[in-house]
MIPAKOL-357420 format. One record per residue: residue number from 0; z, x, y of N, C-alpha, C in turn. Coordinates in nm, 2 decimals. Layout:
pos:n.up:n.east:n.north:ca.up:ca.east:ca.north:c.up:c.east:c.north
NUM:Z:X:Y:Z:X:Y:Z:X:Y
...
END
This chain:
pos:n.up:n.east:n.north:ca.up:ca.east:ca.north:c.up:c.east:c.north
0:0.00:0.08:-0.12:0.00:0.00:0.00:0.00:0.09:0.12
1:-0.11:0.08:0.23:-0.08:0.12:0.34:0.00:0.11:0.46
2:0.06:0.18:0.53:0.19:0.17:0.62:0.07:0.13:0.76
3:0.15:0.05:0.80:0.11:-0.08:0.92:0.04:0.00:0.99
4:-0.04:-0.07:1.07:-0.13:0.01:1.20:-0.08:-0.05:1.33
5:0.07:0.03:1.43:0.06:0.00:1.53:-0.06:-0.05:1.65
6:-0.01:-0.13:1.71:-0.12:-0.18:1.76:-0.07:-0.15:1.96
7:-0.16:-0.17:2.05:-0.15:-0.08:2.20:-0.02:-0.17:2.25
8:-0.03:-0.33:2.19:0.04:-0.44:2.22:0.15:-0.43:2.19
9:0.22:-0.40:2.08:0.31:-0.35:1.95:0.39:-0.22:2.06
10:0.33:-0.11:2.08:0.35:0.00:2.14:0.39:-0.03:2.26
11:0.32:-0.11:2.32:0.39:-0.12:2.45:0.53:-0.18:2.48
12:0.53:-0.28:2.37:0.68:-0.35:2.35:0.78:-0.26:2.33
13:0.72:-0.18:2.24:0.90:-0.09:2.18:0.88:0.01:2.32
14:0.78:0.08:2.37:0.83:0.12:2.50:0.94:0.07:2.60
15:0.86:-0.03:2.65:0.92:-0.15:2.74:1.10:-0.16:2.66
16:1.11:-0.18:2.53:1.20:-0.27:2.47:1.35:-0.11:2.50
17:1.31:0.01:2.42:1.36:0.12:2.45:1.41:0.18:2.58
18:1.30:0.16:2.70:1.32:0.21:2.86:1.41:0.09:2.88
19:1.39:-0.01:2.83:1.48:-0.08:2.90:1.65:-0.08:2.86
20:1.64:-0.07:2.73:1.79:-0.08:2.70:1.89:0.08:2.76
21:1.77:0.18:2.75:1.87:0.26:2.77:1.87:0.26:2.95
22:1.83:0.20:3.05:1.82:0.18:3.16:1.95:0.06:3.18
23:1.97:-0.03:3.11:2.07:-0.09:3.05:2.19:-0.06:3.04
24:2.22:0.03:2.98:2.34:0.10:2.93:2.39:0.19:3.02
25:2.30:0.23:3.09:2.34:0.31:3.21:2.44:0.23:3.37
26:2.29:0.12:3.39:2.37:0.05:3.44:2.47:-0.03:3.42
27:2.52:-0.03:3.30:2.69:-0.09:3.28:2.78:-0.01:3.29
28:2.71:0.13:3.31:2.81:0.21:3.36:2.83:0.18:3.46
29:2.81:0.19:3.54:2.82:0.16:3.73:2.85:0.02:3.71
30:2.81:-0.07:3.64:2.90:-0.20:3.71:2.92:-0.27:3.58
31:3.06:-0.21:3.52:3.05:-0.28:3.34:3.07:-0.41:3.36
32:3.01:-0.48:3.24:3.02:-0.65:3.20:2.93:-0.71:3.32
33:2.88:-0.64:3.41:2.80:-0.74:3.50:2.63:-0.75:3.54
34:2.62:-0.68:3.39:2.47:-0.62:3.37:2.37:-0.71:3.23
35:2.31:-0.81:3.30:2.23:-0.86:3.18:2.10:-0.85:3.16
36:2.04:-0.79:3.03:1.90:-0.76:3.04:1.86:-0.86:2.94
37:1.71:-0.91:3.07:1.62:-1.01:3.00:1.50:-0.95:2.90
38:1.38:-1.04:2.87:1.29:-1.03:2.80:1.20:-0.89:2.84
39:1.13:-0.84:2.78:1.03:-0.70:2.84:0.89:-0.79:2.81
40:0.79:-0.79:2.95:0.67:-0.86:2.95:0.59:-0.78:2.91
41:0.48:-0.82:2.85:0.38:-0.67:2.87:0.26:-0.81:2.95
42:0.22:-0.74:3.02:0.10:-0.80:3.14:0.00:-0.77:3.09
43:-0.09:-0.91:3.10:-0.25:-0.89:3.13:-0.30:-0.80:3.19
44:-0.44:-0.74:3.14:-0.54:-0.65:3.20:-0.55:-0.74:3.36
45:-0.52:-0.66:3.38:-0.57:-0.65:3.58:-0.43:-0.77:3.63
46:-0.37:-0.82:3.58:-0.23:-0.89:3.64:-0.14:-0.79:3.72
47:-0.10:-0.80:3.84:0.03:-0.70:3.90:0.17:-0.73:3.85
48:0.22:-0.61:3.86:0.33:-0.68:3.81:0.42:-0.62:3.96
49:0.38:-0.67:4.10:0.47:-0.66:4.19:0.43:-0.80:4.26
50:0.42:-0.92:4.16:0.36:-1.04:4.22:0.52:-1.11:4.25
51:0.56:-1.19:4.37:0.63:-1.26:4.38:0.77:-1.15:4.41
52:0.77:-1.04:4.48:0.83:-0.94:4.54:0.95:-1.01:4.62
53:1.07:-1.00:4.66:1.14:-1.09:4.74:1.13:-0.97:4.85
54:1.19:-1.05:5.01:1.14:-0.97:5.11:1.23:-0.89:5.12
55:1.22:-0.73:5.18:1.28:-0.61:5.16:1.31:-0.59:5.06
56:1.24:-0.59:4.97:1.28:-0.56:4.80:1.31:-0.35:4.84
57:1.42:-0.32:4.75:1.43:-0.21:4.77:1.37:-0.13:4.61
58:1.31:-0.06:4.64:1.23:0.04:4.48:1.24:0.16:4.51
59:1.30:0.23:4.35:1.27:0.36:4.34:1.19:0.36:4.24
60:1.13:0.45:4.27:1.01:0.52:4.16:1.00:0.63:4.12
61:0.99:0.69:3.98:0.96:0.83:3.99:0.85:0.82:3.89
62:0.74:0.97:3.89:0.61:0.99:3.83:0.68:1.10:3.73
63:0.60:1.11:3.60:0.61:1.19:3.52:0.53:1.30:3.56
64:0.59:1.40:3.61:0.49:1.53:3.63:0.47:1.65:3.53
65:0.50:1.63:3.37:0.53:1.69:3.26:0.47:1.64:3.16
66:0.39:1.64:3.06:0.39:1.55:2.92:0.28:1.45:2.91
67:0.32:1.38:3.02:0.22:1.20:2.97:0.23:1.20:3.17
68:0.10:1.12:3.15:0.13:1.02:3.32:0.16:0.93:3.31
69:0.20:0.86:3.40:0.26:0.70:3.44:0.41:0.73:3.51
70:0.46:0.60:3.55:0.55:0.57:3.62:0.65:0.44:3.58
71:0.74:0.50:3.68:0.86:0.36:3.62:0.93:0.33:3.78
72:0.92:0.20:3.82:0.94:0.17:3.96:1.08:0.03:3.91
73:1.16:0.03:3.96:1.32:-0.01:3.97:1.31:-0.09:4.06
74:1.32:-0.23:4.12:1.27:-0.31:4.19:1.40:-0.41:4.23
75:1.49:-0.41:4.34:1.58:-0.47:4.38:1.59:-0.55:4.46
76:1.62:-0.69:4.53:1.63:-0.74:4.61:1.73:-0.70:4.66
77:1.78:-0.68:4.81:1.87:-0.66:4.89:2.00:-0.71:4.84
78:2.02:-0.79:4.81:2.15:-0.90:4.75:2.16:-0.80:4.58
79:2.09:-0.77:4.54:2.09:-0.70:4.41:2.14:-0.56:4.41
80:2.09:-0.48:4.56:2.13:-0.36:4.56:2.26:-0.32:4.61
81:2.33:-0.45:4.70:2.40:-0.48:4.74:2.53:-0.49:4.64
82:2.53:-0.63:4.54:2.63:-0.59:4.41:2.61:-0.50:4.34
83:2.50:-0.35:4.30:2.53:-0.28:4.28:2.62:-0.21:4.29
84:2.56:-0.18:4.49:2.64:-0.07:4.52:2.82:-0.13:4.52
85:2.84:-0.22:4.54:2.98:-0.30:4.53:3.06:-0.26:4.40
86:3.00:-0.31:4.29:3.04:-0.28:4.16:3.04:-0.12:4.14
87:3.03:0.00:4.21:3.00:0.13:4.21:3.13:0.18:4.28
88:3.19:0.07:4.33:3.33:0.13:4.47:3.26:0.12:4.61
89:3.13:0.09:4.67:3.12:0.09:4.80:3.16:-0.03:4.87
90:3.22:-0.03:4.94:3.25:-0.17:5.01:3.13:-0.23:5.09
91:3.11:-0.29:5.15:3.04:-0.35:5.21:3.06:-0.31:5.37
92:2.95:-0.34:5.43:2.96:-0.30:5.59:2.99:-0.42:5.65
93:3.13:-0.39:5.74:3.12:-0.45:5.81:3.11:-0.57:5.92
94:3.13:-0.73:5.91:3.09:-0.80:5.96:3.08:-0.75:6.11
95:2.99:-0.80:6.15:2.94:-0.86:6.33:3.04:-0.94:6.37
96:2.99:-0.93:6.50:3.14:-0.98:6.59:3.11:-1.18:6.58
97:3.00:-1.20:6.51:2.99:-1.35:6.46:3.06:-1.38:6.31
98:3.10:-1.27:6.26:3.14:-1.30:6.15:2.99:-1.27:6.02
99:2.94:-1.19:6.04:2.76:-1.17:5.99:2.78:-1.06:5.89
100:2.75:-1.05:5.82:2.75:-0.90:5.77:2.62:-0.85:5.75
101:2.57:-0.75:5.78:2.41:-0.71:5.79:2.34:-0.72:5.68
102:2.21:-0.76:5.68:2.15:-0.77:5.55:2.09:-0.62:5.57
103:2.07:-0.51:5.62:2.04:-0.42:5.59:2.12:-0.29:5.53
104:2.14:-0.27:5.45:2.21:-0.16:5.36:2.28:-0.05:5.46
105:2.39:0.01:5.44:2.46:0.09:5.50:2.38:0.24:5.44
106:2.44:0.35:5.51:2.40:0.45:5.40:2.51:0.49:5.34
107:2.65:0.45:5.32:2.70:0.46:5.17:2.62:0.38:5.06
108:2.61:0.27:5.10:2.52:0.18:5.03:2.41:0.26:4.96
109:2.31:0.29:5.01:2.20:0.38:5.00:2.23:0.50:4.93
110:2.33:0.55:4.95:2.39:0.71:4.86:2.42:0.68:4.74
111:2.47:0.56:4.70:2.48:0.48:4.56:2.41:0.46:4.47
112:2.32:0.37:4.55:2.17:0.34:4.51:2.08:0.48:4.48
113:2.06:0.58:4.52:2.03:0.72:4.53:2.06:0.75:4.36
114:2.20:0.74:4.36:2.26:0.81:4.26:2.28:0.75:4.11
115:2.26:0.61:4.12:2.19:0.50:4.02:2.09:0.51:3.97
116:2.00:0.55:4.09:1.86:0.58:4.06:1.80:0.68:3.97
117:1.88:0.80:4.03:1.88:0.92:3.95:1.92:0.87:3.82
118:2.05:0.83:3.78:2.08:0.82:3.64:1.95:0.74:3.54
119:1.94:0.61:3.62:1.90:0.53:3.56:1.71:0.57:3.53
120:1.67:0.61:3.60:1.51:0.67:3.57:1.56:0.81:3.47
121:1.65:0.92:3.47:1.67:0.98:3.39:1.62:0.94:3.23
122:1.74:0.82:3.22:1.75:0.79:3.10:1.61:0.67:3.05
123:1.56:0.67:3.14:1.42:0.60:3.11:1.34:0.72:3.06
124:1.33:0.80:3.12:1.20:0.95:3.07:1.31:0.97:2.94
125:1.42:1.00:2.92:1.43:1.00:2.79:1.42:0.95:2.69
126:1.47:0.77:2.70:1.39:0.68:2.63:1.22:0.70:2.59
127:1.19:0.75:2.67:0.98:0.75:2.63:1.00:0.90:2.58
128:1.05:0.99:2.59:1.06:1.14:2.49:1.07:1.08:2.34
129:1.17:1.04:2.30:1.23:0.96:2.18:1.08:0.90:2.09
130:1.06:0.79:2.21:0.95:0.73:2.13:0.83:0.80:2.13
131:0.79:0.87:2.19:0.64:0.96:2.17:0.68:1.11:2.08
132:0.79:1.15:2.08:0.85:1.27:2.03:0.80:1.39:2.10
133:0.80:1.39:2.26:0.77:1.47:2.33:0.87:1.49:2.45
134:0.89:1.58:2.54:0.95:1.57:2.62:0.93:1.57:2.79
135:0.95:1.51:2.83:0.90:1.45:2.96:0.98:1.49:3.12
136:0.92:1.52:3.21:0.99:1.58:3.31:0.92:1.48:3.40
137:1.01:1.40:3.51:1.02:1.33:3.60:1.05:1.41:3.70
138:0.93:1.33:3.83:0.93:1.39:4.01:1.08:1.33:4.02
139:1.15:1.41:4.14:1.26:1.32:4.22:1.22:1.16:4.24
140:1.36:1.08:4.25:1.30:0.93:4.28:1.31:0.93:4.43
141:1.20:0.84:4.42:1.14:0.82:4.54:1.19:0.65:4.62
142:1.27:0.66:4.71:1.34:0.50:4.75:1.29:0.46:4.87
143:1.23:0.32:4.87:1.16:0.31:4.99:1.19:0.16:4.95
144:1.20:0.06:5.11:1.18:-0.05:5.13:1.02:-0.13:5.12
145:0.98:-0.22:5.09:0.89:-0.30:5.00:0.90:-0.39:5.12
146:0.76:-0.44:5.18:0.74:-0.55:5.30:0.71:-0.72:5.19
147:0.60:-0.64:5.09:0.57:-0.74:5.01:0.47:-0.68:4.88
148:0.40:-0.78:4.80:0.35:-0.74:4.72:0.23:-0.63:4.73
149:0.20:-0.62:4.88:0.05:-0.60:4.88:0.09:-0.46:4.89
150:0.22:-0.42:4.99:0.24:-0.31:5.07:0.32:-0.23:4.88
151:0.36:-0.27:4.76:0.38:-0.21:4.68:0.24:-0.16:4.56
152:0.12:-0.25:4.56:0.02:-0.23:4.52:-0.03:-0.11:4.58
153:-0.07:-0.12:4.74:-0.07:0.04:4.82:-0.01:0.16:4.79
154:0.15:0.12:4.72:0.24:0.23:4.72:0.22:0.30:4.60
155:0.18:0.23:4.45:0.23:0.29:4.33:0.08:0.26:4.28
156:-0.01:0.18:4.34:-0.15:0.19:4.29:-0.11:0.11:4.15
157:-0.27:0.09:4.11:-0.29:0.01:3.98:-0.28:0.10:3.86
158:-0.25:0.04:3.72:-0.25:0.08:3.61:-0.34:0.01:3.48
159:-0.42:0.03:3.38:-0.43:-0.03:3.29:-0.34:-0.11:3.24
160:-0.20:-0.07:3.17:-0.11:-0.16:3.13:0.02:-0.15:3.20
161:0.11:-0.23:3.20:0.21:-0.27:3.29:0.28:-0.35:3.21
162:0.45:-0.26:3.23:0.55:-0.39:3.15:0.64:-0.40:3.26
163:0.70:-0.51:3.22:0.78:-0.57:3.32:0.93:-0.59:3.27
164:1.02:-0.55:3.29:1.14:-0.62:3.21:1.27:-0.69:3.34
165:1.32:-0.82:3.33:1.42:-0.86:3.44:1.61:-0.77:3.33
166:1.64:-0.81:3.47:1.78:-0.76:3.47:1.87:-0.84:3.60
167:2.02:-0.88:3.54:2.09:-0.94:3.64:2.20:-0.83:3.65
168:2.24:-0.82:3.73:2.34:-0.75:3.78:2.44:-0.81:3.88
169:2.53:-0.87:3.88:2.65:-0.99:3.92:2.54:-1.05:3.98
170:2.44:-1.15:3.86:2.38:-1.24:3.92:2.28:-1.23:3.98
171:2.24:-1.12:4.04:2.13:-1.10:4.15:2.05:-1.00:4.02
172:1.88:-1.06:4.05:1.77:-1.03:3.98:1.71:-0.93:4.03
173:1.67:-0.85:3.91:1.57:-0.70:3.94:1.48:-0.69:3.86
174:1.42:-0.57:3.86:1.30:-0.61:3.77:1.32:-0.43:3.73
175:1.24:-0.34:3.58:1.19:-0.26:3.58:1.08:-0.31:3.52
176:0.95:-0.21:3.64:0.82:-0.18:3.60:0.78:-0.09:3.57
177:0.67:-0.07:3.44:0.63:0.05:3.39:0.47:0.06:3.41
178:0.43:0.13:3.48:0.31:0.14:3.51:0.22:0.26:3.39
179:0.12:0.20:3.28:0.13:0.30:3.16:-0.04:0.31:3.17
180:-0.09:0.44:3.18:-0.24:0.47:3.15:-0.28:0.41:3.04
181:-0.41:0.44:3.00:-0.43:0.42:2.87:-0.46:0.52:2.82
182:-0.43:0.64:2.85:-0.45:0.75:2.73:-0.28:0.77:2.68
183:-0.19:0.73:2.78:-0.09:0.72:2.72:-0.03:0.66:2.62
184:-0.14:0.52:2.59:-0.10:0.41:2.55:-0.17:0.48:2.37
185:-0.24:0.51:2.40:-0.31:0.59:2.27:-0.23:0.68:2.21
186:-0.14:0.77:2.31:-0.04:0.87:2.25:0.08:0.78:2.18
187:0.10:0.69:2.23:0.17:0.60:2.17:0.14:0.55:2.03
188:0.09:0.49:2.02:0.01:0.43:1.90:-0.01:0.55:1.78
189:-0.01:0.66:1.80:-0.08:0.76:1.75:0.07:0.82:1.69
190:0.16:0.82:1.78:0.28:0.92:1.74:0.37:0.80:1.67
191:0.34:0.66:1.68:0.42:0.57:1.62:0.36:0.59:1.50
192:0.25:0.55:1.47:0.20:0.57:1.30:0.23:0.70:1.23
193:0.23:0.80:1.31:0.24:0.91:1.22:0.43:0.90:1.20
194:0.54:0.83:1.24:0.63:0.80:1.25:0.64:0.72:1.12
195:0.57:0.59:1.16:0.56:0.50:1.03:0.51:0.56:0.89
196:0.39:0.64:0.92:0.37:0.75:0.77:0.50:0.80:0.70
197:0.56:0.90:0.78:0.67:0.98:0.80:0.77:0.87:0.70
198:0.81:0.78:0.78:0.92:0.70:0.69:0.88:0.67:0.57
199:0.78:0.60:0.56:0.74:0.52:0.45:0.74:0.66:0.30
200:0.68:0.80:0.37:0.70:0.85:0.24:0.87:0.94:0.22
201:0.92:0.92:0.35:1.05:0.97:0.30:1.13:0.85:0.23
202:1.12:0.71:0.23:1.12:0.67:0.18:1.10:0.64:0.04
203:0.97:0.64:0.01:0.95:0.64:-0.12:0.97:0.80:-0.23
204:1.05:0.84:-0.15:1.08:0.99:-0.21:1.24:0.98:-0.24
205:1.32:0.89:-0.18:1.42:0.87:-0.19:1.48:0.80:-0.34
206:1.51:0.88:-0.42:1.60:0.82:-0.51:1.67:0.67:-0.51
207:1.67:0.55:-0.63:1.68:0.44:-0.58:1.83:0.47:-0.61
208:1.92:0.39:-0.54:2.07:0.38:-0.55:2.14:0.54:-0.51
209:2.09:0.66:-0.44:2.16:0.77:-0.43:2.09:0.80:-0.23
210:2.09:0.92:-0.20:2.08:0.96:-0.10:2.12:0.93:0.03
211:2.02:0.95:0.12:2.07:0.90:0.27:2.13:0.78:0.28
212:2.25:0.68:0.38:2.29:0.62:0.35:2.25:0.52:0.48
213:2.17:0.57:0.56:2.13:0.49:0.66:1.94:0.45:0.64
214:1.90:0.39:0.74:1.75:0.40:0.75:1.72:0.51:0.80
215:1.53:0.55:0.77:1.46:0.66:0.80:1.48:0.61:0.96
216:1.47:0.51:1.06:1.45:0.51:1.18:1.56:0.57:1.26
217:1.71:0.50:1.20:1.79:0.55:1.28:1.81:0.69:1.25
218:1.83:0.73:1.14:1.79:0.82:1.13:1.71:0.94:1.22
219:1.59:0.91:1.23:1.51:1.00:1.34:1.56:0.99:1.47
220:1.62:0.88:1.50:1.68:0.86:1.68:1.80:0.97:1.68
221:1.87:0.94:1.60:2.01:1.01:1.57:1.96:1.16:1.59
222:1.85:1.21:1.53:1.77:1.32:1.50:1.80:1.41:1.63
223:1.65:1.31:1.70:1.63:1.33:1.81:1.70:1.32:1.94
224:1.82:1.23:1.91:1.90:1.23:2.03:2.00:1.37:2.04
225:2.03:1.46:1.92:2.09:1.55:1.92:2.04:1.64:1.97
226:1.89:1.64:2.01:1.83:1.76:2.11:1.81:1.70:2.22
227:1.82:1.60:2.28:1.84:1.56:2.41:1.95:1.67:2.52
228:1.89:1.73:2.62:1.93:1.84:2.68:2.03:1.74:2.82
229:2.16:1.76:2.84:2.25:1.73:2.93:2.28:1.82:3.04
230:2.30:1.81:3.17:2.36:1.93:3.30:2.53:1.88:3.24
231:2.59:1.97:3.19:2.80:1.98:3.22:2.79:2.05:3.32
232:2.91:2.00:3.37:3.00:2.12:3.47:3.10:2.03:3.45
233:3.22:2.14:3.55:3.35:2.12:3.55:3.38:2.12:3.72
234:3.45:2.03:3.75:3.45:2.02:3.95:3.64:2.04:3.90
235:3.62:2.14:4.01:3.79:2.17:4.05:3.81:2.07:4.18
236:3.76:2.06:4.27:3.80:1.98:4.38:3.67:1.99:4.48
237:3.66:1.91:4.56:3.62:1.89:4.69:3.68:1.89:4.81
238:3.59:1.96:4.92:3.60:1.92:5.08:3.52:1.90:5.16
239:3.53:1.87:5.29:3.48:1.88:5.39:3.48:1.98:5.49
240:3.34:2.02:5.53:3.33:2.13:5.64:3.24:2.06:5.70
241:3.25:2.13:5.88:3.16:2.07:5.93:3.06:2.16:5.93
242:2.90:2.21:5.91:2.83:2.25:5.93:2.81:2.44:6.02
243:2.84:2.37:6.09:2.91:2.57:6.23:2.99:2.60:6.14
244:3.08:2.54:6.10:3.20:2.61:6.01:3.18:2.68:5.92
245:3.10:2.62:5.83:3.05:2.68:5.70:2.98:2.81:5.71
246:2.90:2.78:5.81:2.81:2.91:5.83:2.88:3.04:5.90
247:2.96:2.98:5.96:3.07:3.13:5.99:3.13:3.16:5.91
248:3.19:3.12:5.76:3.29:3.15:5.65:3.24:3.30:5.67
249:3.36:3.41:5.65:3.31:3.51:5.63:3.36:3.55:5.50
250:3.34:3.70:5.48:3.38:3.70:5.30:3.58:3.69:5.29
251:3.58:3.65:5.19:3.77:3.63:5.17:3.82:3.51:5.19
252:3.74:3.42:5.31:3.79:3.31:5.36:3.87:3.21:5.26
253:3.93:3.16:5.26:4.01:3.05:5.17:3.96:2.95:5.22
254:3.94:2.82:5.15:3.90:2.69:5.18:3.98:2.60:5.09
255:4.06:2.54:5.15:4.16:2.43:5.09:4.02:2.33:5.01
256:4.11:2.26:4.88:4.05:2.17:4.84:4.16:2.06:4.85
257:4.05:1.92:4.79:4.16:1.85:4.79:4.23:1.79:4.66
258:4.27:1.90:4.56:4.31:1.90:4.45:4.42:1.99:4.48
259:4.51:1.99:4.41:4.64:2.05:4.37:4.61:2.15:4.32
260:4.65:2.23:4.22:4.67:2.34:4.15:4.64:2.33:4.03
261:4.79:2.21:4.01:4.82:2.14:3.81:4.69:2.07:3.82
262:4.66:1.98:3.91:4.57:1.91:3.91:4.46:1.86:3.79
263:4.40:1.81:3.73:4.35:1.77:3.64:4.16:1.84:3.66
264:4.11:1.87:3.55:3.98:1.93:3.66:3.89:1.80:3.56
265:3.80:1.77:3.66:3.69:1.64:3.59:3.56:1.77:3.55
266:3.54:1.69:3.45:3.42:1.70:3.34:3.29:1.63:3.40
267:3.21:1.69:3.38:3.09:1.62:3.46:2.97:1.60:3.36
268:2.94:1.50:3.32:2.78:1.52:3.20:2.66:1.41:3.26
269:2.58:1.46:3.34:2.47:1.41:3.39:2.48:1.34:3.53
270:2.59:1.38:3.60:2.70:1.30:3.71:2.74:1.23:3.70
271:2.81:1.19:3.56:2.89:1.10:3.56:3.00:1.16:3.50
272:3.13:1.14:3.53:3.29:1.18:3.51:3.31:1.08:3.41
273:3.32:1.19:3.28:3.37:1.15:3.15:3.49:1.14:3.09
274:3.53:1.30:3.12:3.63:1.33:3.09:3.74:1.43:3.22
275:3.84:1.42:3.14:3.98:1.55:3.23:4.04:1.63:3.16
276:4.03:1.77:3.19:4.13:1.87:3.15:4.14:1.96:3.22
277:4.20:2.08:3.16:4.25:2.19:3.21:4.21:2.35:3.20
278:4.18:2.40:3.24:4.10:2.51:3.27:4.19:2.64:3.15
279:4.10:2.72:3.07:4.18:2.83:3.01:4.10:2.96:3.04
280:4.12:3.06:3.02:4.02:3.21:2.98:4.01:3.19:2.82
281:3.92:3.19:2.76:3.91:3.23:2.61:3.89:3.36:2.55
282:3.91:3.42:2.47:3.94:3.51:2.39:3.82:3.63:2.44
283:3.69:3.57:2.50:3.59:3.69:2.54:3.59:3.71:2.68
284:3.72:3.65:2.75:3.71:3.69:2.90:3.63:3.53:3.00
285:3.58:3.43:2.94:3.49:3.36:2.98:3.58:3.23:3.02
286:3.57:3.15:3.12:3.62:3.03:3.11:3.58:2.93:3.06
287:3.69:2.82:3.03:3.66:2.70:2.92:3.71:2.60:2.97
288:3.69:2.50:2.93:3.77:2.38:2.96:3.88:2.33:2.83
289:3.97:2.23:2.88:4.05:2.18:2.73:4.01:2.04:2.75
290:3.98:1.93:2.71:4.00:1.82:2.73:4.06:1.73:2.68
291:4.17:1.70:2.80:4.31:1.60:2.80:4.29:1.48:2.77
292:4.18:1.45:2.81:4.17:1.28:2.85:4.01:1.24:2.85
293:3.98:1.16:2.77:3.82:1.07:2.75:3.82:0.96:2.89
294:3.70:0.91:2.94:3.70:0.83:3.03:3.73:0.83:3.20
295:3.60:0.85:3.27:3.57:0.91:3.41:3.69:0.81:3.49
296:3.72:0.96:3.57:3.84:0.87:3.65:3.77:0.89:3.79
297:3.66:0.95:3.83:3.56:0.93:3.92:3.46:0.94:3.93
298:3.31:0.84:3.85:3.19:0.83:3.86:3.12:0.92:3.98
299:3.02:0.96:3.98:2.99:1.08:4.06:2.92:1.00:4.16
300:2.89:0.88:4.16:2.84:0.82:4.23:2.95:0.79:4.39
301:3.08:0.75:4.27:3.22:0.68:4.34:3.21:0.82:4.44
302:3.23:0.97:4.42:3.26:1.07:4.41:3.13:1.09:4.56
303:3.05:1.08:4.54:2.91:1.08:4.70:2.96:0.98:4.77
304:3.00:0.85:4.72:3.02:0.74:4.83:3.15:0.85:4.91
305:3.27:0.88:4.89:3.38:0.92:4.86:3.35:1.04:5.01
306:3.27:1.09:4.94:3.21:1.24:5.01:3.13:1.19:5.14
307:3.04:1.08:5.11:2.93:1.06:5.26:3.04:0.93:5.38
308:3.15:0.86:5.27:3.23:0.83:5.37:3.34:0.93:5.47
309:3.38:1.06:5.45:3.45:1.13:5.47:3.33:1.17:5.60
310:3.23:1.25:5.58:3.15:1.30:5.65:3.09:1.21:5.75
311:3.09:1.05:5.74:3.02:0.96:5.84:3.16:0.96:5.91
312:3.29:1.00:5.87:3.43:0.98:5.98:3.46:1.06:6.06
313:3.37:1.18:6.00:3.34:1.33:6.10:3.27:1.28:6.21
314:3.11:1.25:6.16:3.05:1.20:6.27:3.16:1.13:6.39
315:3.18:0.99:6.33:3.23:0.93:6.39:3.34:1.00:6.51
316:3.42:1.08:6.41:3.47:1.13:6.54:3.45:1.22:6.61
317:3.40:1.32:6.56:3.27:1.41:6.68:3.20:1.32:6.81
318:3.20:1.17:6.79:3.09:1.16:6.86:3.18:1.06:6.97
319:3.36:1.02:6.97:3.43:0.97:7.05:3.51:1.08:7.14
END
């Protein structure tokens, strides 16, 4: 019996189906339990999928500039980017002296969204590594305000195929779009069968009642996710300098942080605060971490809002 023939239709789903969940999972980090992911579309030839755009829709986008072409564009209504940035620690700006609060985004607000963006398109190029079994390097995201449908067609141009997938986030609707060539769409199809080959004979190579105790697919994810490459660090503390200052530090200078000593030092994996411990020398002279404690006690995002509100209170008072 022959092992199935992926089809461009088929392929585009488990793309779509994959970018989306792990785009998903990310954003429940930033705002747990208030993240619901809908259906993944796949669009008709020549259909947009920036039709019915709400006004100032906010999008980041980044291009693959490594591996495959195409794009993945993150699509927010103001009200959406808004409970993000909320559910992240940023408060809200502000009301007006009518009691108003601005519909236009603060730039804490925006430094959030920044840093969401980053995670969340990250973990989209790795989702598409996984499924093509290739690895993929993404341009910086790109964040710009949206007038309307036409002014985003101008921006990210057309594609052969396009998926669409919605997302609520406390209630307010988003969208991710994948803008996919078609020679991509062939690399697809191509690396999925030889995938499906793959199982089907390690499968039938498998002893009945003995061996592996999972499937050949999870399997291969599990595989593959162990060479998935992460940025660690370790942050001892933070400050504030103002700019002249910095550039006069001369050598020796001491710079207070705003951490103690005992202090706890945060774990850092992709900028997001995982974990806490405590700093040692190990046995070749080199430093290490110990870790005390599972579970970020400041999201790196929390951690920029944290940092660009400190520095807008400089402004602020530099300028009274």
């Amino acid at each position: 019996m022959t092992a199935h023939e992926v089809t461009p239709r088929e392929a585009l789903m488990r793309l779509g189906a994959s970018t989306a969940e792990a785009v998903a999972q990310v954003l429940d980090m930033f705002a747990p339990g208030a993240v619901e992911r809908g259906d993944v579309t796949v669009l008709p030839d020549g259909q947009t999928p920036f039709s019915n755009l709400p006004s100032g829709a906010l999008a980041t986008s980044v291009s693959y500039v490594d591996g495959v072409t195409g794009a993945n564009v993150f699509v927010l209504a103001p009200a959406g980017a808004r409970a993000l940035a909320t559910a992240m620690g940023v408060p809200p700006p502000d009301p007006d002296e009518d009691g108003n609060v601005p519909e236009e985004l603060s730039e804490l607000e925006m430094s959030a969204m920044a840093e969401a963006a980053n995670q969340t398109m990250a973990a989209a190029a790795s989702a598409i590594s996984l499924v093509i079994g290739q690895e993929i390097e993404i341009s910086p995201p790109d964040t710009r305000v949206l007038t309307g449908s036409s002014a985003a067609v101008e921006a990210y141009g057309k594609a052969p195929h396009a998926t669409s997938t919605t997302f609520l986030i406390a209630g307010e609707a988003c969208r991710l779009i994948q803008l996919i060539p078609a020679a991509f769409v062939m690399r697809m199809v191509r690396a999925m069968d030889e995938l499906s080959m793959q199982e089907g004979a390690d499968a039938s190579a498998t002893p009945v009642g003995g061996g592996a105790t999972g499937s050949p697919a999870t399997l291969g994810v599990e595989e593959a996710l162990t060479a998935v490459k992460l940025r660690v660090w370790a942050e001892l503390g933070r400050t504030q300098l103002p700019l002249g200052r910095a550039l006069e530090l001369p050598l020796g200078a001491v710079v207070d942080l705003d951490r103690a000593a005992n202090d706890p030092v945060d774990l850092y994996v992709n900028g997001l605060c995982f974990a806490q411990g405590h700093l040692l020398v190990n046995d070749d002279g080199e430093w290490a971490i110990v870790i005390d404690e599972l579970g970020g006690r400041r999201p790196a995002a929390e951690s920029a809002a944290v940092a660009a509100a400190g520095q807008a209170n400089q402004l602020k008072g530099a300028a009274i």
